[in-house]
C-alpha positions in Angstrom: -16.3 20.3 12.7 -15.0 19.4 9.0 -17.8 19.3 6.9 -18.2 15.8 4.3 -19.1 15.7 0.9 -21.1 12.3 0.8 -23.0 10.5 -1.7 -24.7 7.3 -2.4 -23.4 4.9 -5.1 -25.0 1.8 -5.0 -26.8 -1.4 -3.2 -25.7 -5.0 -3.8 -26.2 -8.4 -2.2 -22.7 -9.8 -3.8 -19.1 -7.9 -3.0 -18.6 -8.9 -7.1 -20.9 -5.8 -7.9 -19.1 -3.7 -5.5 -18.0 -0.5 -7.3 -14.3 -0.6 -8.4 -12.0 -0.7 -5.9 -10.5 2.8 -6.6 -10.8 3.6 -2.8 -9.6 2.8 0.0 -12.6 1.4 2.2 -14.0 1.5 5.5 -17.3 -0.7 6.5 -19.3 -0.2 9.5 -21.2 -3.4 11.7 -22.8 -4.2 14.4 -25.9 -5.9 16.4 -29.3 -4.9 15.1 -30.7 -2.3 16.7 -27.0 -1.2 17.9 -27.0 2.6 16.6 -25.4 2.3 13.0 -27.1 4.1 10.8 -27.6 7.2 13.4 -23.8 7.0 13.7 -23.0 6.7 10.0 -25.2 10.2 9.9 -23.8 11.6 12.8 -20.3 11.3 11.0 -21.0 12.2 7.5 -23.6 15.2 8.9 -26.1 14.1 6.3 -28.7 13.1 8.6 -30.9 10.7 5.8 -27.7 9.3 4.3 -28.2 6.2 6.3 -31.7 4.8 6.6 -32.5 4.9 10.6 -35.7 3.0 11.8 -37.1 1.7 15.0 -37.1 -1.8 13.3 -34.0 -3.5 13.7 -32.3 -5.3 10.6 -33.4 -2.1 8.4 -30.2 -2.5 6.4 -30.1 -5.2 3.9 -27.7 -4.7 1.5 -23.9 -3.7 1.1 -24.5 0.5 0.7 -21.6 2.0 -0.5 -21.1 5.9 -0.1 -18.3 7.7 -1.7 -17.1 10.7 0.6 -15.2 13.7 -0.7 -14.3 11.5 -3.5 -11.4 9.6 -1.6 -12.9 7.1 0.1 -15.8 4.6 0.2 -17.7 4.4 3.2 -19.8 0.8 3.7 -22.8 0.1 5.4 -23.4 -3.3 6.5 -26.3 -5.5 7.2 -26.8 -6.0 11.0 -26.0 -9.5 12.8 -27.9 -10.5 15.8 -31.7 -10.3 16.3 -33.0 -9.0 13.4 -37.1 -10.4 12.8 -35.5 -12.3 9.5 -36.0 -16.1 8.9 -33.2 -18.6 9.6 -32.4 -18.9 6.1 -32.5 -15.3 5.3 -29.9 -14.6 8.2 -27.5 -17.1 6.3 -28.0 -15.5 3.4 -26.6 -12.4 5.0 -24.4 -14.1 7.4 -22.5 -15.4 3.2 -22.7 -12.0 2.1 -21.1 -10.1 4.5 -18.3 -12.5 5.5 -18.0 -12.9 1.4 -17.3 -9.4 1.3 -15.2 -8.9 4.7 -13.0 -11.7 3.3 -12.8 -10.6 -0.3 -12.6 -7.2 -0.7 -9.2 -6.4 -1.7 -9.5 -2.7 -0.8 -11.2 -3.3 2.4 -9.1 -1.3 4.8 -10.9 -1.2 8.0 -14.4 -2.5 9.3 -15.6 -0.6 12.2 -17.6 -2.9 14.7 -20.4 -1.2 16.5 -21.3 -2.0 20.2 -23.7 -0.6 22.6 -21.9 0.8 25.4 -25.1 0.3 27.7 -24.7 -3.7 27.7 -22.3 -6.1 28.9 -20.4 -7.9 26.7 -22.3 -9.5 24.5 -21.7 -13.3 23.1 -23.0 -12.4 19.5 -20.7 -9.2 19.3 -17.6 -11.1 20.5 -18.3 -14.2 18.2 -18.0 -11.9 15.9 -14.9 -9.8 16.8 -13.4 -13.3 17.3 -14.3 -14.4 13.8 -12.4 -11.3 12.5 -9.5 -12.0 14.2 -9.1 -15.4 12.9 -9.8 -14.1 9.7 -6.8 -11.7 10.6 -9.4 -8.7 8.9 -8.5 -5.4 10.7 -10.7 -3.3 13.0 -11.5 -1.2 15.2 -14.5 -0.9 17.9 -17.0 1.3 18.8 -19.1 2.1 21.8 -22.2 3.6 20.6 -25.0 5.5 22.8 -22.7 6.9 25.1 -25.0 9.8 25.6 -27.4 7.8 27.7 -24.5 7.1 30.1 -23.3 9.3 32.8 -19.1 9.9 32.5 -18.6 7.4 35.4 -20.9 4.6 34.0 -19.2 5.1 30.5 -16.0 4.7 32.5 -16.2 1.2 34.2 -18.3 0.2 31.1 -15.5 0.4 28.7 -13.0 -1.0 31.4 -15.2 -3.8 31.8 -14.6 -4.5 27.8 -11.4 -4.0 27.8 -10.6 -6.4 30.9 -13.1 -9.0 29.7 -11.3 -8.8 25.8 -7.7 -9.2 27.2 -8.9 -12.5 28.8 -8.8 -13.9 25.4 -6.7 -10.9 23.4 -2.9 -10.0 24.2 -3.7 -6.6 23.0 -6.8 -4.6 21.5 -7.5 -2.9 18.3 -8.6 0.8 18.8 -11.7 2.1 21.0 -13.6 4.8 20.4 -16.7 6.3 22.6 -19.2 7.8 20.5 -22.8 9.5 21.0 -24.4 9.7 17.5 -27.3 12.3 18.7 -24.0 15.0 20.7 -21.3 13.6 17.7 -18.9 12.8 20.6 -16.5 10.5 18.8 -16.8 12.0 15.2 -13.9 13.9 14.8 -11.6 11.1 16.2 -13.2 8.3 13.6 -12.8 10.6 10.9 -8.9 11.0 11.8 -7.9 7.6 12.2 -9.9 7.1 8.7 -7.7 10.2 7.4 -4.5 8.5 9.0 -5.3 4.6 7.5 -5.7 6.6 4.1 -2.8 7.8 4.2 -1.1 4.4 3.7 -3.5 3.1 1.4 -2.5 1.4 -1.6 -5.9 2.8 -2.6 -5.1 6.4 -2.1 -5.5 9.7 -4.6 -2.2 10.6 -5.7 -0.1 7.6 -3.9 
């Protein structure tokens, strides 16, 4: 497996104070409690990069990492059910659609979901707000581990079927275990193979 050069760079509750955007960047969300931060280890192989805890809504700020000094990767607060207050949640809710929306170098945002559940109306809210906002992504089934092969099977079909209700065609799946790395190496290629076209990019 390729091995990742990754450091941290900096916190911020504004996508103003983001670093400069000399890179092309790729963001990572999803539901509280979804996996994130296990995942964002599993792919970097720096197993405290991302802060993991047993409390969901641990992340709270927009964490930018700069990996093999080419590209930023961004972890995102959580949406969902984190234990915040209503007007805490809206603060968060401001800045991460501030930065989704604004950040001119923003080249992909991964979206996180838990291959265990059905479809869930606070993921697809979500995935639905990005698509009006016409910001690209791709999604993620997380946990896959804790699946046997068939289960992981009709679960993702049951996605799929239940997007193309409302989709006429689907951004890019990917099945993932954070704890086995199943998924890494295909993440970390498509991200190689966005950069590649990036305005952003070393050497362009």
């Amino acid at each position: 497996m390729a091995q990742i050069n990754a450091k941290f760079v900096t916190s911020n509750t504004d996508f103003k104070n983001c670093p400069p955007a000399r890179f092309p960047e790729f963001a990572f969300i999803g539901r509280s409690n979804v996996g994130k931060s296990s995942l964002i280890n599993s792919l970097t192989f720096h197993k405290g990069l991302a802060k993991t805890s047993q409390t969901p809504g641990k992340t709270q700020l927009i964490n930018h990492f700069i990996i093999d000094e080419k590209w930023y990767l961004v972890d995102l607060p959580g949406y969902g059910f984190a234990k915040v207050s209503k007007e805490k949640r809206k603060e968060f809710e401001k800045m991460i659609f501030d930065y989704l929306i604004h950040r001119e170098n923003l080249t992909c945002l991964f979206v996180l979901v838990d291959i265990r559940l059905k479809p869930q109306a606070v993921d697809i809210e979500f995935m639905s707000r990005m698509v009006e906002d016409e910001i690209p992504f791709y999604i993620v089934f997380t946990k896959a581990d804790k699946l046997s092969q068939k289960q992981v099977n009709e679960s993702v079909d049951l996605y799929k079927n239940f997007l193309l209700e409302m989709w006429d065609e689907l951004p890019p799946l990917f099945i993932t275990s954070a704890e086995k790395h199943v998924g890494r190496e295909d993440i970390l290629k498509s991200i190689d193979e966005l950069i590649q076209t990036s305005p952003y990019r070393i050497g362009k």
